[in-house]
C-alpha positions as CSV (number, residue, x, y, z in Angstrom):
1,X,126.2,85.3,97.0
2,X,122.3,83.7,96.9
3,X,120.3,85.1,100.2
4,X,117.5,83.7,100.8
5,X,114.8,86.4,102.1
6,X,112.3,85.3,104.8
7,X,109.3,87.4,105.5
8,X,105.9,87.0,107.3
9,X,103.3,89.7,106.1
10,X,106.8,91.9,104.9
11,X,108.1,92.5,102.2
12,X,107.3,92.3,99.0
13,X,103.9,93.0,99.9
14,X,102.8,96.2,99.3
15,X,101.1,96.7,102.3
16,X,103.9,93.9,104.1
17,X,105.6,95.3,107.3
18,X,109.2,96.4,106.6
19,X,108.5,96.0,103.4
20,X,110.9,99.4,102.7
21,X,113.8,98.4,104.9
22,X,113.5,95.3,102.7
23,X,113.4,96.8,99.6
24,X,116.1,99.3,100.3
25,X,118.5,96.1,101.8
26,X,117.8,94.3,98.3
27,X,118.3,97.2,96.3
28,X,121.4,98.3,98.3
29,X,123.0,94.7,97.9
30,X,123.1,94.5,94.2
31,X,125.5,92.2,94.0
32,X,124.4,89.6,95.3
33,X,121.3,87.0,94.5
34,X,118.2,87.3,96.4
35,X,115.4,84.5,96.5
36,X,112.2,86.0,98.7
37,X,110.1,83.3,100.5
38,X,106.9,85.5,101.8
39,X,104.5,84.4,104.0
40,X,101.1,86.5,103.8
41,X,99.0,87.4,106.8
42,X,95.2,87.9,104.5
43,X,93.4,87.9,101.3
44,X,93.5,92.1,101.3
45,X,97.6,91.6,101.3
46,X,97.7,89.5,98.5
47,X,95.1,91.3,96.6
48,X,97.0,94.4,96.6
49,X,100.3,92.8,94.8
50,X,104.0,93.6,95.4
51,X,106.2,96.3,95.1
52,X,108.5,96.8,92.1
53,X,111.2,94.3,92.6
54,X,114.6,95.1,92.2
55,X,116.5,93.0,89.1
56,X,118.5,90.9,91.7
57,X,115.1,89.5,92.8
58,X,115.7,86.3,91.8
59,X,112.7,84.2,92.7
60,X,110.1,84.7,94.8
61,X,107.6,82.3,96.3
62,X,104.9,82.5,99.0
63,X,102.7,80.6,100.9
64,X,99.4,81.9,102.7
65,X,99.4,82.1,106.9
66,X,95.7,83.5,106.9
67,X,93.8,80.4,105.3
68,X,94.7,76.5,106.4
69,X,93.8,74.3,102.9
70,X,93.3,70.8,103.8
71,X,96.8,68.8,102.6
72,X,94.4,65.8,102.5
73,X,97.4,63.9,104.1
74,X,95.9,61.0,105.8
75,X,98.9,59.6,108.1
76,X,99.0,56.2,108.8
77,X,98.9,54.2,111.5
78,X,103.0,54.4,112.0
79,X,103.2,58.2,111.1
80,X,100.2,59.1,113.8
81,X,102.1,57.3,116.2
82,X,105.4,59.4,115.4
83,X,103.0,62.6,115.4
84,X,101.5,62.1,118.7
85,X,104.8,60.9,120.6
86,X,106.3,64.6,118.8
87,X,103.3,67.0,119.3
88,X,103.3,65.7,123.2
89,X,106.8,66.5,123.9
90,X,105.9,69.6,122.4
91,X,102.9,70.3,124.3
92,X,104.9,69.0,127.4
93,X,107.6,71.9,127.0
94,X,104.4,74.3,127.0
95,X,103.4,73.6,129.7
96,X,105.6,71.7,132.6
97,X,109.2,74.2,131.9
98,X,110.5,74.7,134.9
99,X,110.1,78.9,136.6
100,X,107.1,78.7,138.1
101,X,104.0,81.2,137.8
102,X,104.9,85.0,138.1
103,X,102.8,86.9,140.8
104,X,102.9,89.8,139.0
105,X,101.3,87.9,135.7
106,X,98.1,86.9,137.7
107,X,99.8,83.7,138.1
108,X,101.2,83.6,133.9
109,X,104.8,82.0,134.1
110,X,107.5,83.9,132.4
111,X,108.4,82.6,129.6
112,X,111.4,84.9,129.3
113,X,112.2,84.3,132.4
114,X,112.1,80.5,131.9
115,X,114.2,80.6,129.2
116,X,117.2,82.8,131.1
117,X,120.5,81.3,132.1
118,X,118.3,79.2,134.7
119,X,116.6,76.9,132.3
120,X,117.7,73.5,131.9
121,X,119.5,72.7,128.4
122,X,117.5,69.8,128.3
123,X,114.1,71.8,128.2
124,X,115.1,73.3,124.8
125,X,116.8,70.0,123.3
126,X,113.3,68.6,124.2
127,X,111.3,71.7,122.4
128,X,114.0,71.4,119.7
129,X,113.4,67.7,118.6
130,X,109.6,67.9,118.9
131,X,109.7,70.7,116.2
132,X,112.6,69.0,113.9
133,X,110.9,65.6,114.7
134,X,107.3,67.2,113.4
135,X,109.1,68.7,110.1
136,X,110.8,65.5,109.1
137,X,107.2,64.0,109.6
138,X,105.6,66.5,107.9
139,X,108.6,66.4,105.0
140,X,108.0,62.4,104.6
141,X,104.5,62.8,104.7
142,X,103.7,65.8,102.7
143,X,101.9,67.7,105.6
144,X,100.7,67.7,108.9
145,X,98.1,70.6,108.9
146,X,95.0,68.1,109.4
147,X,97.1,66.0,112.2
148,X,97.4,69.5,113.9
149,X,93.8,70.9,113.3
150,X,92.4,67.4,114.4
151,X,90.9,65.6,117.9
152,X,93.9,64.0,118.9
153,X,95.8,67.2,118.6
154,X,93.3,68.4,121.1
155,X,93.0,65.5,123.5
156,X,97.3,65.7,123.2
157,X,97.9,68.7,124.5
158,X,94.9,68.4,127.2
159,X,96.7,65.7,128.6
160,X,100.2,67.8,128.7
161,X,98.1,70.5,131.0
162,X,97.2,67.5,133.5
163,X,99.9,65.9,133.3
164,X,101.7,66.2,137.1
165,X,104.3,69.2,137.1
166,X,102.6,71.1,134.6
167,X,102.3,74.9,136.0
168,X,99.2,76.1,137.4
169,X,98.1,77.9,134.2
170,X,98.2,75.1,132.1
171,X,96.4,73.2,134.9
172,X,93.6,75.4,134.8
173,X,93.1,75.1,131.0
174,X,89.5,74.7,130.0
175,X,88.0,73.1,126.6
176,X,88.0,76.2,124.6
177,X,91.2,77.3,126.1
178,X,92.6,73.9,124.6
179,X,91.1,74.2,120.8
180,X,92.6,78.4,121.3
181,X,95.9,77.1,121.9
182,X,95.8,74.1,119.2
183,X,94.4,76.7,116.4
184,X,97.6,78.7,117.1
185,X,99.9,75.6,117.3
186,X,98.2,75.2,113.8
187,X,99.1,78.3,112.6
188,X,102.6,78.9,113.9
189,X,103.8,75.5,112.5
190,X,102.2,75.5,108.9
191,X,105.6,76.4,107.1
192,X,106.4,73.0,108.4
193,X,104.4,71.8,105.8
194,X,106.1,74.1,103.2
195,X,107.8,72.8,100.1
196,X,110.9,74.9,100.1
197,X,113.2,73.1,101.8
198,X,114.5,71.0,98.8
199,X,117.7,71.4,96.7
200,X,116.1,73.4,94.5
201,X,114.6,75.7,97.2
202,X,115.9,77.1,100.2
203,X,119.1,74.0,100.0
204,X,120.2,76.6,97.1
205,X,120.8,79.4,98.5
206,X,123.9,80.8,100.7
207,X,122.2,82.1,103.6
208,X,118.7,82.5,104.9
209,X,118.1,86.1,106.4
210,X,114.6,85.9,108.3
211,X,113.2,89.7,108.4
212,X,111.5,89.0,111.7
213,X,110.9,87.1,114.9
214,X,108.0,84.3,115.0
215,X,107.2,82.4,112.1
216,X,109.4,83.7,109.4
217,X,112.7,82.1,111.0
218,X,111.0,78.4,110.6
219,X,112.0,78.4,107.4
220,X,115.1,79.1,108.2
221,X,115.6,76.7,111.1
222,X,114.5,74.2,108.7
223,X,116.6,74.8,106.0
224,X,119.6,74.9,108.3
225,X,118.1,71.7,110.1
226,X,118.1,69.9,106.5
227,X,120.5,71.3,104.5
228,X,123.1,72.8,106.3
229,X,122.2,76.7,105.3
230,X,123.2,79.6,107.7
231,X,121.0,81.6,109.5
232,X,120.8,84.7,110.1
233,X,117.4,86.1,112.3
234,X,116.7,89.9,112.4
235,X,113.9,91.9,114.8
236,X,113.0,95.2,115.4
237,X,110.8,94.1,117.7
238,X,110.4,90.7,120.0
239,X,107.4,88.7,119.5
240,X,107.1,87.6,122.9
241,X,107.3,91.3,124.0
242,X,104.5,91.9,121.4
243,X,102.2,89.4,122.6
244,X,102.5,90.9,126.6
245,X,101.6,93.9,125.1
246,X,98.8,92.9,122.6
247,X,97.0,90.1,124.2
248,X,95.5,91.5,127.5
249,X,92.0,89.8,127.4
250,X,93.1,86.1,126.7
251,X,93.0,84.0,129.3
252,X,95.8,83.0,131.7
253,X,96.0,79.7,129.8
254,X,96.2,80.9,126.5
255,X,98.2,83.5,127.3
256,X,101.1,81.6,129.2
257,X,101.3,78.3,126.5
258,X,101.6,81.1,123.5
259,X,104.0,83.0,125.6
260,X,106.2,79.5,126.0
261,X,106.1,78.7,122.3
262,X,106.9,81.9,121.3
263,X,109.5,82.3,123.7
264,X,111.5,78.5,123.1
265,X,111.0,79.6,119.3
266,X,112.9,82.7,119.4
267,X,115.3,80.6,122.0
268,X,115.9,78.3,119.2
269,X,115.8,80.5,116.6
270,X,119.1,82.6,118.5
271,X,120.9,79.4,119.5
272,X,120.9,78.0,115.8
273,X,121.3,81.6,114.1
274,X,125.0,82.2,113.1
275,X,124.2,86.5,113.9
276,X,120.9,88.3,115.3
277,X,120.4,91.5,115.1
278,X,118.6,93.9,116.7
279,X,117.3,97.3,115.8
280,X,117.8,98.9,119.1
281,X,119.1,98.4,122.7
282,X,115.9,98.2,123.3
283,X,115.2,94.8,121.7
284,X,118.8,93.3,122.3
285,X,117.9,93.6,125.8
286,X,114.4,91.5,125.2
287,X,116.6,89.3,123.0
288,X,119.3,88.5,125.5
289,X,116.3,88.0,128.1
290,X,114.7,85.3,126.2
291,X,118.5,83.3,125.6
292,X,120.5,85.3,123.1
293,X,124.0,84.9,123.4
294,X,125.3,88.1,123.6
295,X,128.5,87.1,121.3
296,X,126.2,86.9,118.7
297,X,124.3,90.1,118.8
298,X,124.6,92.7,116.4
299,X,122.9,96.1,116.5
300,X,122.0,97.6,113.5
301,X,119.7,100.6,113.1
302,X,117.0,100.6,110.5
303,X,118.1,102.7,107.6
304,X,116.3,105.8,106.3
305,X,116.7,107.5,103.4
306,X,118.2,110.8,103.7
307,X,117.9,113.0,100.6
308,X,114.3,113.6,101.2
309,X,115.4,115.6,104.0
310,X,118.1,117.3,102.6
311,X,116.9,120.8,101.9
312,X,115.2,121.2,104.9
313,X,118.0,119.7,106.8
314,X,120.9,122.1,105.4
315,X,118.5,125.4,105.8
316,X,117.5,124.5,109.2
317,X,116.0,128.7,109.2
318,X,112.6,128.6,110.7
319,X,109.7,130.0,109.4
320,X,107.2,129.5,112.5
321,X,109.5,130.1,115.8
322,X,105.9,129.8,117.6
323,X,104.9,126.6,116.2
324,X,104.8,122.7,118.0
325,X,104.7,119.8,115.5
326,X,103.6,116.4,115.7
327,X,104.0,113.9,112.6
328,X,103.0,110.0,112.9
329,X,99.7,107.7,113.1
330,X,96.6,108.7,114.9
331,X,96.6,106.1,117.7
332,X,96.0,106.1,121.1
333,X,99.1,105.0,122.0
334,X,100.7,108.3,120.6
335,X,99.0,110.0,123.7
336,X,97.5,113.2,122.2
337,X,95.4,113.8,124.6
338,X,98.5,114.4,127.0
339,X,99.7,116.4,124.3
340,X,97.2,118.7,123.9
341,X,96.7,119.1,127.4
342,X,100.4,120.2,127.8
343,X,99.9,122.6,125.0
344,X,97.1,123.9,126.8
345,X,99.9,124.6,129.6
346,X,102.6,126.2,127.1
347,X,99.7,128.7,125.9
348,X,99.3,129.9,129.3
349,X,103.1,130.9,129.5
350,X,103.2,131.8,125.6
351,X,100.0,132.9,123.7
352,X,101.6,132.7,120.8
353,X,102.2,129.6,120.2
354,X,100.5,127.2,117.7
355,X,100.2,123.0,117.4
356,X,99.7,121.5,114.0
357,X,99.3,117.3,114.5
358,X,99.9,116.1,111.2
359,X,99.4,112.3,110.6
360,X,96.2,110.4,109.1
361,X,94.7,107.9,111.9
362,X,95.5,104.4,112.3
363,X,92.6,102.3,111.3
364,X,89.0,102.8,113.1
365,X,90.4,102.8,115.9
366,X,92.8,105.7,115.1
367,X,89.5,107.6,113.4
368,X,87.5,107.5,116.4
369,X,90.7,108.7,118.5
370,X,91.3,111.5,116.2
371,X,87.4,112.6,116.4
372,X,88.2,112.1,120.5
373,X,90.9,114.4,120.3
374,X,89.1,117.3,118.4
375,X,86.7,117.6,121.1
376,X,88.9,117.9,123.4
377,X,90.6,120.5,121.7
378,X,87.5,122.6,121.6
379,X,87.1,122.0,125.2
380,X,90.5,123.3,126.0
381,X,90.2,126.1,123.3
382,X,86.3,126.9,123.3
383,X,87.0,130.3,122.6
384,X,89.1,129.1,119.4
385,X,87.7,126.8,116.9
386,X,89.5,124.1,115.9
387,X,89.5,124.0,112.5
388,X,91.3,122.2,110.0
389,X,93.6,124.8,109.1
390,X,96.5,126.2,110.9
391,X,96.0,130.0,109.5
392,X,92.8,130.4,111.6
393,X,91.9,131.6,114.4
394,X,92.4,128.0,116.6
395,X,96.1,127.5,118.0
396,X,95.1,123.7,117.2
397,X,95.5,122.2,113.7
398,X,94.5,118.8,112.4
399,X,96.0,118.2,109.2
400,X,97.5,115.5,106.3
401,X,100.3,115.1,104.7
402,X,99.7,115.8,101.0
403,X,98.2,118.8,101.1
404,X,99.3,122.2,99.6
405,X,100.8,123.2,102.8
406,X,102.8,120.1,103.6
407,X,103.1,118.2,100.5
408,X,105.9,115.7,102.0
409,X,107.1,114.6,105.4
410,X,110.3,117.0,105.6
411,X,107.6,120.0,104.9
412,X,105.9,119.2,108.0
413,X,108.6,119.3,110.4
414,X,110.3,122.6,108.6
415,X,106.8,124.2,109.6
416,X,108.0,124.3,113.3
417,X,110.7,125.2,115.6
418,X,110.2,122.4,117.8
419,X,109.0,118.8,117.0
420,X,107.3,116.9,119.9
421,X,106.8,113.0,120.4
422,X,104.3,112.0,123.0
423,X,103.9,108.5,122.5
424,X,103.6,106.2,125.8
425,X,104.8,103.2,123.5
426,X,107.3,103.5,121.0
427,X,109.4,100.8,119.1
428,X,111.9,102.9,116.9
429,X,110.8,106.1,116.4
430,X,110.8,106.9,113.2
431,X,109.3,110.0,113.2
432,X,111.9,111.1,115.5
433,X,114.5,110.4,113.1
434,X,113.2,112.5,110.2
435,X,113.1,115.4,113.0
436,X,116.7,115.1,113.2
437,X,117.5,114.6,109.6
438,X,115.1,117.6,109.1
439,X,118.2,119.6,111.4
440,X,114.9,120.3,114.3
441,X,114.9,120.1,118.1
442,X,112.7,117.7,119.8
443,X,111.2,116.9,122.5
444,X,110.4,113.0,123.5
445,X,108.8,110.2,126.4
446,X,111.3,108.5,127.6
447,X,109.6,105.0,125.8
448,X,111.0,102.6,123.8
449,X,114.6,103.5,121.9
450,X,114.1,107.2,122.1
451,X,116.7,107.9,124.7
452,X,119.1,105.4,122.5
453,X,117.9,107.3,119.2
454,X,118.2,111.1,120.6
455,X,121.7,110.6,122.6
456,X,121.6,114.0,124.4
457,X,120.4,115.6,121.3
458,X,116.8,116.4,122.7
459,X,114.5,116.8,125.8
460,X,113.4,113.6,126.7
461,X,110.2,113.7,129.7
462,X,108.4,111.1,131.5
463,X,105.6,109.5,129.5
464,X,102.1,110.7,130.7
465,X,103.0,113.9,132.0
466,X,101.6,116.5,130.4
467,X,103.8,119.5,132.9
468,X,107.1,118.2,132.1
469,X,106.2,118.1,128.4
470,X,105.1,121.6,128.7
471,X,107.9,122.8,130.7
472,X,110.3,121.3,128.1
473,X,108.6,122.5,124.9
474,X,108.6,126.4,126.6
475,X,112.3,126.2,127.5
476,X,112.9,125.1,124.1
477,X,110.4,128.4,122.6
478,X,112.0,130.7,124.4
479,X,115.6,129.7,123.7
480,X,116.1,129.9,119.9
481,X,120.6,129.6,120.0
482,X,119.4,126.5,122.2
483,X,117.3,124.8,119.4
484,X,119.7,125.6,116.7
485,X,122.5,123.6,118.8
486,X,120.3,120.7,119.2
487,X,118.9,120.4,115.9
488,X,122.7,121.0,114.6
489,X,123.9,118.0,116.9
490,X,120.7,115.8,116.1
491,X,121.3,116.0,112.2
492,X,124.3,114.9,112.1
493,X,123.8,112.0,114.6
494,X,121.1,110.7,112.3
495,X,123.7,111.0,109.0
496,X,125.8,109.2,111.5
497,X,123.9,106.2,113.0
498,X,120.5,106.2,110.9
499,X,120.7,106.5,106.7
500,X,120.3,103.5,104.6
501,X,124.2,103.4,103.6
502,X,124.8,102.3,107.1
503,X,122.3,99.7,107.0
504,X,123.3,98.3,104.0
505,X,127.4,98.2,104.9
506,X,126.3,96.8,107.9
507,X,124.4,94.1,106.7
508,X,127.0,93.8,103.9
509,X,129.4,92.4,106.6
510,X,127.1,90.2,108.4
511,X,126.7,88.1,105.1
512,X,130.6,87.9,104.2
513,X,131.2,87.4,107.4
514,X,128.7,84.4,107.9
515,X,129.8,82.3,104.8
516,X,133.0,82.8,105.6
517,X,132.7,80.7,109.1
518,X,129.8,78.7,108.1
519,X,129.8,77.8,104.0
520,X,127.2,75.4,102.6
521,X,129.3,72.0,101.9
522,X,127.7,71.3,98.5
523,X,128.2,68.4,96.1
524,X,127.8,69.2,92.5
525,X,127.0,66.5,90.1
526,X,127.3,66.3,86.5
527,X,124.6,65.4,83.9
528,X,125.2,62.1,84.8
529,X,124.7,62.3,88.4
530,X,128.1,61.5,89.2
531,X,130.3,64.2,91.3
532,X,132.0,66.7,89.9
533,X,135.5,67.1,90.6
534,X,137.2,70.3,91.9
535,X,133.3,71.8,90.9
536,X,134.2,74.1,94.4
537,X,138.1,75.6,94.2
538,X,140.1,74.9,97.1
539,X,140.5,78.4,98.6
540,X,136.4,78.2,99.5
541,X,137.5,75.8,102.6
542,X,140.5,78.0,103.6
543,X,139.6,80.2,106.9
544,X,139.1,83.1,106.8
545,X,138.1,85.6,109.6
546,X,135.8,88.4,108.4
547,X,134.2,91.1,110.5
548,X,131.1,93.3,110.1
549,X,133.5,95.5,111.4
550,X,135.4,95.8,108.9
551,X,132.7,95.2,105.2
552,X,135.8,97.2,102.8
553,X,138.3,94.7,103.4
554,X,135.8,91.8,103.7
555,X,134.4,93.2,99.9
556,X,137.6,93.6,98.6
557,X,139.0,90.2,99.7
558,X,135.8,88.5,98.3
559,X,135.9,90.8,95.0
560,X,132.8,92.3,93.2
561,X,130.4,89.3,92.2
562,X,132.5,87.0,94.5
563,X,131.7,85.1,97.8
564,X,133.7,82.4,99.6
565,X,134.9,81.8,96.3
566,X,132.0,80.2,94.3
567,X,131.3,82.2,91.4
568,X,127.9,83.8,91.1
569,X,125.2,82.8,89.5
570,X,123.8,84.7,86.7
571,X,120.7,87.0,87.2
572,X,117.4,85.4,85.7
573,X,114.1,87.2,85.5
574,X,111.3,86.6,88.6
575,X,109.2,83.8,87.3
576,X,105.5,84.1,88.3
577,X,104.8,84.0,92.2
578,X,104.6,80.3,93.5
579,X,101.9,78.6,96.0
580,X,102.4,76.7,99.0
């Protein structure tokens, strides 16, 4: 089988996001073909190159988000009008969908909500043949990145905000509210302008898998728009959810038209999609709020490597029954200044005990948080210095992995009894895995997928509440038959749920089970041109009904090299990468 790989700022970037799950799916999946088609996010991301690719890395070709290059395109008087008649619809799904403004928003509309069971079908047929109708523009033209960057883009999409029954945000749109949102139109829709939707691109391969939400499943809309090709969309996390979270100072505007697009994308993106997948409840939930049906949803947990973890996992002995660990990022949304004011509260009761936060910060923002937290430290501690080392005299360490003491991840967590999570905004904590792999008790906030992750395996506490983490990490200190239960029950729930071979078998399915109910209907030619008879054997149109749930069978009916019965193409060496 050919897969077509679909990242945005991922994978095979070194510094791509998911760029390991990626790696690890690729390398797991060895039997089949993979073509990579990366988008990259900045200059810095392509500077630092790739990671090794594995052999079945077939191709791989990329196209920069971070810098519009003029296409030079100059549409003509025909192809402008087609434009504007396709970038208004758009703009008029942006901003007149029906749901109203949301109080609670400061008047934003929901664009989750919009998209629920109560919008119109007709809403996203319109969003859907603005976007298809802009690609087979931008397909006959060779681009549309200046039509979007230009005036009448502008002046467009004004006119959809005062346009009667637009909602009151769009209403209130000022000028640079309107070039905000038209620079992001621009952005979001340059793989429109791609090359790689052509027989001898994306039309090639099997399946698309897009690695995220957003932008990276445009190219796989379009290839199933043009060619036929399957879809198949995975998140860890939702976009729209994302931009709630990350966009706080925009205005109302800006933030309710980026909120629609991104919203009727992922809509789209599900309806056309032949499986999504989520890596948590957490995000099926988002998922089935923005229009997910739920007969397509698949949950599958991100893989992690277990082996690492082994030795500390299958000696779970503790050196330091006294000691509280924290592994991750320095960031303030890992709450350590809760933390360490619950510490200050589980000294009181034992005077014993020591904290080691181990994790390098985040960025500047995570360095000045880290020198924040310090302070604070020695505040709560002035008697106790808090140095860099755990062996001194302060009960507070701040410390690296790589060091002599803790050389790797897995030597962190053995240097406790008890690893604690703070965070007051978690996606899927991975840091709470390794504790379990690592055979430790833990204690969590109840944020993101943690509850889903532990299962009854840990103490879980209200975020922000620096008592009940106290009171939790104490009874867990003073009861060591306790911790050895739960760090017994939360290893092997992480073999179970959480290692890479579960990913991969998972995943393994999904694609035998996808070609099998929705095959590419090729024709092959000959040198000639003309078709090529019985070029695909007969039993490839035969039905078949494959389950994820079921990836033995499905492998042994398809054989080893095998898929839907089209033989598989022989493994060729990655050519050098290929612009936009």
């Amino acid at each position: 089988m050919r897969i077509g790989l679909l990242t945005d700022g991922g994978y095979p970037y070194v510094s791509g996001d998911a760029r390991l799950w990626c790696d690890r799916l690729v390398r797991g999946l060895a039997q089949h073909e993979f073509d990579v088609y990366a988008l990259s996010r900045s200059e810095h991301q392509e500077d630092e190159g790739w990671v090794p690719l594995s052999p079945n890395v077939r191709r791989v070709r990329t196209a920069s988000l971070w810098m519009a290059e003029d296409d030079e395109v100059v549409l003509g008087r025909r192809a402008r009008r087609r434009f504007t008649e396709h970038f208004a619809e758009l703009a008029a799904v942006l901003c007149g969908g029906p749901g109203g403004a949301s109080p609670a928003a400061g008047g934003v509309p929901s664009a989750a909500g919009r998209l629920s069971g109560s919008a119109p079908t007709f809403e996203a047929d319109r969003f859907a043949n603005a976007l298809y109708g802009l690609a087979e523009l931008a397909r006959e033209e060779g681009g549309l990145t200046g039509a979007l960057r230009s005036e009448a883009a502008v002046r467009t999409l004004e006119r959809a905000c005062r346009a009667p029954g637009a909602h009151r945000a769009a209403r209130e749109a000022r000028v640079p509210d309107l070039l905000a949102v038209t620079a992001y139109l621009e952005h979001a829709l340059r793989p429109l302008s791609l090359d790689w939707y052509e027989d001898d691109g994306l039309g090639a391969v099997d399946l698309c898998h897009a690695a995220s939400g957003g932008t990276a499943v445009l190219p796989g809309l379009l290839a199933r728009h043009f060619t036929g090709v399957p879809l198949v969309v995975t998140e860890y996390g939702v976009r729209l959810r994302t931009h709630y979270l990350t966009a706080p100072d925009a205005s109302p505007a800006v933030r309710s038209l980026v909120a629609a697009f991104q919203g009727r994308l992922a809509a789209e993106a599900y309806g056309r999609a032949e499986v999504v997948t989520a890596g948590n409840t957490h995000t099926r939930r988002w998922q089935e709020r923005c229009g997910a049906d739920r007969h397509k949803l698949r949950t599958v947990y991100p893989g992690m490597e277990a082996r690492p973890f082994a030795e500390v996992g299958e000696s779970p002995d503790c050196a330091n029954p006294d000691t509280l660990v924290w592994v991750g990022r320095v960031e303030p949304a890992k709450d350590l200044v809760s933390l360490l004011h619950a510490f200050a509260e589980v000294r009181k009761q034992e005077p014993r005990t020591r904290l080691r936060i181990v994790g390098a910060p985040a960025g500047p923002e995570g360095a000045a948080y880290l020198g924040h937290c310090r302070t604070l430290a020695a505040q709560l501690f002035p008697d106790e210095a808090a140095g860099p080392h755990a062996a001194g005299d302060s009960p507070v360490s701040f410390e690296e992995i790589g060091g002599p003491d803790l050389p790797s991840v897995a030597d962190a967590h053995a240097s406790g009894a008890v690893t604690v999570l703070s965070s007051v905004v978690e996606g899927f904590p991975v840091g709470l895995v390794e504790a379990m792999l690592c055979g430790r008790a833990t204690v969590s906030t109840d944020v993101g997928a943690v509850v889903e992750v532990i299962g009854g395996t840990g103490l879980v506490v209200p975020p922000r509440n620096p008592r009940a983490l106290a009171d939790a990490c104490v009874a867990l200190l003073r009861d060591p038959q306790r911790r050895a239960r739960l760090g017994a029950a939360a290893r092997a729930r992480a073999l179970e749920l959480f290692t890479v071979e579960q990913n991969i078998e998972a995943f393994h399915g999904i694609y035998l089970e996808v070609v099998s109910h929705a095959p590419v209907r090729r024709v092959l030619l000959d040198g000639a041109g003309a078709p090529l008879p019985f070029a695909v054997p007969a039993e490839a149109h035969v039905p078949v009904h494959w389950t994820a749930a079921s990836p033995r069978l499905a492998a042994a009916r398809s054989g080893s090299g095998r898929a839907a019965g089209r033989p598989v193409r022989a493994t060729t060496p990655v050519p050098a990468p290929e612009g936009a």
